[in-house]
N, CA and C atoms as an extended XYZ file, in Angstrom:
231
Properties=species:S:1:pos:R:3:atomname:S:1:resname:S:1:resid:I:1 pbc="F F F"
N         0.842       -1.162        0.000 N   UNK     1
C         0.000        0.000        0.000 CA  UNK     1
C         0.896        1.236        0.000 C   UNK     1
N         0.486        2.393       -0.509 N   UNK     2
C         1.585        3.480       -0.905 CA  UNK     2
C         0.411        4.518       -0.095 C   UNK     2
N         1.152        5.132        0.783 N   UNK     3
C         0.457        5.825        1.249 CA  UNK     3
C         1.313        7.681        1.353 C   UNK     3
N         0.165        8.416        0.805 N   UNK     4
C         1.178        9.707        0.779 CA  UNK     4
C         0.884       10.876        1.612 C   UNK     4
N         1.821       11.336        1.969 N   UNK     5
C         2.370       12.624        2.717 CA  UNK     5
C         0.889       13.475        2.396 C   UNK     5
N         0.512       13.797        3.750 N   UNK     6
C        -0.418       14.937        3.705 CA  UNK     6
C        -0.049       16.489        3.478 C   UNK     6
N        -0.869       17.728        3.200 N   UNK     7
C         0.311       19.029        3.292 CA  UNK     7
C         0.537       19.137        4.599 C   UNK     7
N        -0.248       18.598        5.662 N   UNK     8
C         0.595       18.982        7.213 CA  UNK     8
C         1.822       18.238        7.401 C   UNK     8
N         1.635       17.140        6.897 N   UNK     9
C         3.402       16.519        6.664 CA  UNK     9
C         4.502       16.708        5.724 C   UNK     9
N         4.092       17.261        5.184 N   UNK    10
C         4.766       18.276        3.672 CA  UNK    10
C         5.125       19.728        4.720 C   UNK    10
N         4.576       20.314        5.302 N   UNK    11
C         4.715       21.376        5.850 CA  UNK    11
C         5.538       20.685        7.286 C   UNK    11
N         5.439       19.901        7.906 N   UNK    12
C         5.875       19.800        9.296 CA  UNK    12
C         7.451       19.551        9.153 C   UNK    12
N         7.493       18.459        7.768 N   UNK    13
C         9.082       18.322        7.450 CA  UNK    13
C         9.885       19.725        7.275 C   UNK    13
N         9.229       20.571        7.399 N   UNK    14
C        10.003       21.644        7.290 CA  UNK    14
C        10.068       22.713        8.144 C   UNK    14
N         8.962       22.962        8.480 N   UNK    15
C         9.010       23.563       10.058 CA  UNK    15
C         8.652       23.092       11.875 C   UNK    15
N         8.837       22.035       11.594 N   UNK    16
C         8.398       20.927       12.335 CA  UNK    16
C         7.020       21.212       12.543 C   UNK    16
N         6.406       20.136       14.000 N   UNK    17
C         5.041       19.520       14.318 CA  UNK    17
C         4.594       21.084       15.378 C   UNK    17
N         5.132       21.558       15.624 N   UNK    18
C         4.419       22.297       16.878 CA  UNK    18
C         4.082       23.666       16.174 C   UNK    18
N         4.749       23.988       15.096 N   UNK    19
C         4.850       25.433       14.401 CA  UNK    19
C         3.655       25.114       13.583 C   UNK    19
N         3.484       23.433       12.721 N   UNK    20
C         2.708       22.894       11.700 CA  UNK    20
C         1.417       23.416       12.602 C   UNK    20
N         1.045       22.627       13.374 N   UNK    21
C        -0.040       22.652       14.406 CA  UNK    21
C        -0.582       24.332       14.562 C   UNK    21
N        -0.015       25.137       14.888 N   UNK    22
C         0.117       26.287       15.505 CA  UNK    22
C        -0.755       27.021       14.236 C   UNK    22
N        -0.103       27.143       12.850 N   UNK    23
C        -0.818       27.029       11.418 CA  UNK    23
C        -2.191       26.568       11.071 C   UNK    23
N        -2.286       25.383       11.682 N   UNK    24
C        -3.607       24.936       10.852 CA  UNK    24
C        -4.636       24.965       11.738 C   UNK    24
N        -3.981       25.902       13.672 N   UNK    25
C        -5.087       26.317       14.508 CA  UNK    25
C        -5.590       27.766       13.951 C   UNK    25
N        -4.603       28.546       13.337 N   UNK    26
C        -5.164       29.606       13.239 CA  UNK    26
C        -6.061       29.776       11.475 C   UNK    26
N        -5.218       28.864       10.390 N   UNK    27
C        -5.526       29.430        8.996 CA  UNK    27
C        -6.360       27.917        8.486 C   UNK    27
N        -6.784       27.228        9.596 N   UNK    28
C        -7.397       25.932        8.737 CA  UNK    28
C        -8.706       25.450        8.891 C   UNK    28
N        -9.024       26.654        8.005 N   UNK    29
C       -10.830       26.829        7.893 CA  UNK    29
C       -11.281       26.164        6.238 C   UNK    29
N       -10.153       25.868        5.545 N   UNK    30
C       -10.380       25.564        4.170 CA  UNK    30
C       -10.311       26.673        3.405 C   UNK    30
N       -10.041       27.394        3.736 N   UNK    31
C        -9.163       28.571        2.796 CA  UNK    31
C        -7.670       28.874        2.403 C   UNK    31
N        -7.169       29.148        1.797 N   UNK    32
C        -5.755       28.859        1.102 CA  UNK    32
C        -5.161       29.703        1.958 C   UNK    32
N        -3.623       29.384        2.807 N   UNK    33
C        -2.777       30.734        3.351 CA  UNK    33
C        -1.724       30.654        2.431 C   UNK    33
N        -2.018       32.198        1.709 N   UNK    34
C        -0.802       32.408        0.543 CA  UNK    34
C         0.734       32.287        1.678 C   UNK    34
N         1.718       32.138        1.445 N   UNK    35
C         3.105       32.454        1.776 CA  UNK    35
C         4.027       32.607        1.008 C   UNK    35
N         4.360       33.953        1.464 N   UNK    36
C         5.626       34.998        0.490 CA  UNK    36
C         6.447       34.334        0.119 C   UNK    36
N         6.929       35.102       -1.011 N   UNK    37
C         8.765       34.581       -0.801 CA  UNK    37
C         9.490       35.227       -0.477 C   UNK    37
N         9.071       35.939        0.335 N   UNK    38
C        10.158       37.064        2.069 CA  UNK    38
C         9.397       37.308        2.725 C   UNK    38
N         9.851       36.800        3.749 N   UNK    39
C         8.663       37.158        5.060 CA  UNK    39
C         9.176       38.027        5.712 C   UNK    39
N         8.607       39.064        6.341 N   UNK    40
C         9.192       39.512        7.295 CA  UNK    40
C         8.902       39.338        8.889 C   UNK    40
N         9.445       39.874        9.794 N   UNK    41
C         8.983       39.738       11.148 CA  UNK    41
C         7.843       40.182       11.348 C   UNK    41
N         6.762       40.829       10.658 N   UNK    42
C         6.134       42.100       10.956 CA  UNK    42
C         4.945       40.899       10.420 C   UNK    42
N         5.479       39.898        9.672 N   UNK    43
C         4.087       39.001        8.847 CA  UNK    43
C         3.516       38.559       10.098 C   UNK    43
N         2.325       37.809        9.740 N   UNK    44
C         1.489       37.362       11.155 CA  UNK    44
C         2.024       36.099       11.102 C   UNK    44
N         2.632       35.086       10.133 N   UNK    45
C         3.294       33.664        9.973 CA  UNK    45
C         3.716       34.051       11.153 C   UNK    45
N         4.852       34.783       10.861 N   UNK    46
C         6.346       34.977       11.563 CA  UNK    46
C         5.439       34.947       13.146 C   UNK    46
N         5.146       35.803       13.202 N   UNK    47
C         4.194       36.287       14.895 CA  UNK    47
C         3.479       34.849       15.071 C   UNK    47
N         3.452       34.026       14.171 N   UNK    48
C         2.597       32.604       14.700 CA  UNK    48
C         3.957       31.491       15.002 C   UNK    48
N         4.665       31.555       14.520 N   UNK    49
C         5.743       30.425       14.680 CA  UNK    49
C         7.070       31.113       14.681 C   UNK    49
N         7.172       32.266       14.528 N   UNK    50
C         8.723       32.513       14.817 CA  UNK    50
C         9.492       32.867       13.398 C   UNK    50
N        10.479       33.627       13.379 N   UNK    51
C        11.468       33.800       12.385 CA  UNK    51
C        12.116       32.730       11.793 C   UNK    51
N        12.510       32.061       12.387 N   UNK    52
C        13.562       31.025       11.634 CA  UNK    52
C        12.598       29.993       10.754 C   UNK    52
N        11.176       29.487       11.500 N   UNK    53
C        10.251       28.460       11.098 CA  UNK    53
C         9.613       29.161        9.819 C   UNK    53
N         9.299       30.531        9.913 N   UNK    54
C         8.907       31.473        8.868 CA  UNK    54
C         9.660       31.601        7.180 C   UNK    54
N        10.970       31.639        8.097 N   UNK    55
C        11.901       31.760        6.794 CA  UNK    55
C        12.135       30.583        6.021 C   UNK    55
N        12.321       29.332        6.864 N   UNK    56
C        12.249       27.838        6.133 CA  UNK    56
C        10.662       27.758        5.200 C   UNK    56
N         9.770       28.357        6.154 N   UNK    57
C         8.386       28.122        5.243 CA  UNK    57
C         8.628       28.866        3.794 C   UNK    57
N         9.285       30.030        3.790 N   UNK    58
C         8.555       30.702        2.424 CA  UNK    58
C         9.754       30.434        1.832 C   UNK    58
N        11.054       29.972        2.276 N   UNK    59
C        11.964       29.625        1.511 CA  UNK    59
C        11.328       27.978        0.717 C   UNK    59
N        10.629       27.211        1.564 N   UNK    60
C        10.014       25.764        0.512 CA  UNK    60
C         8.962       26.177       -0.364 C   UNK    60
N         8.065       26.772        0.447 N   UNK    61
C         6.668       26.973       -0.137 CA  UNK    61
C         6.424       28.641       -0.847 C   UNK    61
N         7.513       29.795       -1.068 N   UNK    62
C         7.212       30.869       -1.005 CA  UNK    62
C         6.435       30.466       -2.676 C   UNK    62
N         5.159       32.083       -2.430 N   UNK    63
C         4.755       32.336       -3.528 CA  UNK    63
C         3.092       30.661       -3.784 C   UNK    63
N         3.256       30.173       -2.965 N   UNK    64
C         2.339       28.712       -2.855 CA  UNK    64
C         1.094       29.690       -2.252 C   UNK    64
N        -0.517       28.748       -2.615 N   UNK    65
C        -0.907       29.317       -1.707 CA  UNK    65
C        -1.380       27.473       -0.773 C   UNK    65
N        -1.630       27.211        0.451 N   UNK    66
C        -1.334       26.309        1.053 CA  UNK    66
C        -3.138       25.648        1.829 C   UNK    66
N        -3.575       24.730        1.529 N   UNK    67
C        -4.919       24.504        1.775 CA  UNK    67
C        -4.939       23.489        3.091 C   UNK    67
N        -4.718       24.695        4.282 N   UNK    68
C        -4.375       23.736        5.357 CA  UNK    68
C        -5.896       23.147        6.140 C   UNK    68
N        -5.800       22.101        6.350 N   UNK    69
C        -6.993       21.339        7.102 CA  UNK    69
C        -7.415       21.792        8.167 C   UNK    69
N        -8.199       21.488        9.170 N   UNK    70
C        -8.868       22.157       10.108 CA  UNK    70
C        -8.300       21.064       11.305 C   UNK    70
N        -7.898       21.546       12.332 N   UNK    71
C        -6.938       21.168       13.554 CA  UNK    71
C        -7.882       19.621       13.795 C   UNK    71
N        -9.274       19.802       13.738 N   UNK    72
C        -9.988       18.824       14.067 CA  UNK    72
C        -9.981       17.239       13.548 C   UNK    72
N        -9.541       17.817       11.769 N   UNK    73
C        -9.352       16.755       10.959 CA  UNK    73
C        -7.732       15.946       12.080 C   UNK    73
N        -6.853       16.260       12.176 N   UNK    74
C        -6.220       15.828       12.835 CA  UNK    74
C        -6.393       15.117       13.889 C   UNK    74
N        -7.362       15.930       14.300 N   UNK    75
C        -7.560       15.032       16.014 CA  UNK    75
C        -8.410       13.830       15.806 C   UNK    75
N        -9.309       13.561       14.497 N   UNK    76
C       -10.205       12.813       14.156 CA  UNK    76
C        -8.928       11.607       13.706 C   UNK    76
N        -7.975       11.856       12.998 N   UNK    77
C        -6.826       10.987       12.381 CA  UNK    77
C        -6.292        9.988       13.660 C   UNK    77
């Protein structure tokens, strides 16, 4: 059975599980969160997970827009 990577695991490999989480409490209503390709400190990302987790995000995903799930779907998993 081939089973594939969700975007919260597409996203967590890169900013890990607690920053991932932190994301799909605030933007995962089923609406797309665009992410730059420069973030700054001043973005609300950054203010949700931090600079360094920010900069890995828009350095993988910049310019993406990202269709994160709703925290619940998780807890249902």
């Amino acid at each position: 059975m081939d089973i594939k990577n969700t975007t919260l695991d597409d996203i967590a490999s890169v900013i890990g599980f607690s920053a991932t989480l932190r994301l799909s409490a605030w933007f995962g209503d089923g609406s797309n969160l665009y992410v730059p390709n420069e973030i700054g400190e001043d973005h609300v990302i950054t203010r949700l997970i931090g600079i360094s987790a920010a900069s890995r995000l828009s350095k993988s995903f910049g310019t993406k827009h990202l269709a994160l799930p709703r925290i619940s779907s998780y807890e249902n998993d």
